[in-house]
N, C-alpha and C positions, 0 to 999 in steps of 0.2 A: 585538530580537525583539519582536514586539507582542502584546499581551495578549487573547484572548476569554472572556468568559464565560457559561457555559454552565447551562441549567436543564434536570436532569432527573427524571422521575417515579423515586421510589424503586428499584423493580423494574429501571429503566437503570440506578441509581448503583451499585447490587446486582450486579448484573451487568459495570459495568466493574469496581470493586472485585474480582470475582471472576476477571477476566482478568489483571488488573495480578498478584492474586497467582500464578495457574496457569501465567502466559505469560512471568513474569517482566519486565515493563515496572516501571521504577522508581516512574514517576509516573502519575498520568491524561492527562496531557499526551504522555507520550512514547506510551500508547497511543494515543490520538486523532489525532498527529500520524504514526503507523505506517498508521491506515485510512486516512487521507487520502493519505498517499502510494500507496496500492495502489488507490487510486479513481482517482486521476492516471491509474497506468500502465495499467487496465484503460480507461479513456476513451483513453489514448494507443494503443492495441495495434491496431484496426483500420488506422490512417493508418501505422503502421510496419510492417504485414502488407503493405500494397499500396505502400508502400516497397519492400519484398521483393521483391515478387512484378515489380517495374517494372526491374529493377536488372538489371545484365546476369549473367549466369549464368557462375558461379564453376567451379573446377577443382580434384576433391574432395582432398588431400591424405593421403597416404598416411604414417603413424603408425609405423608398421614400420623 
């Protein structure tokens, strides 16, 4: 795994520190590495909507 590092104005470090405790993230790392992923999938979700939407149409299954 490779190493960044990072400089933030107090008021960020403040603020992560207050997520790792509230959100339960062990490290800064493991939060940082949570938005990035969710920046991923929010930049992914357009091109997998019109995935969707191109796909041929499915046949709803019944649960019952």
């Amino acid at each position: 795994m490779s190493t960044m590092n990072i400089s933030l104005p107090e008021t960020l470090k403040t603020f992560v520190d207050t997520q790792i405790s509230q959100r339960g993230y062990g490290t800064s790392s493991k939060y940082v590495r949570e938005l990035i992923r969710k920046d991923q999938d929010r930049l992914q979700l357009p091109e997998k909507l019109l995935t969707g939407v191109s796909s041929a149409p499915t046949v709803p299954v019944d649960l019952a």
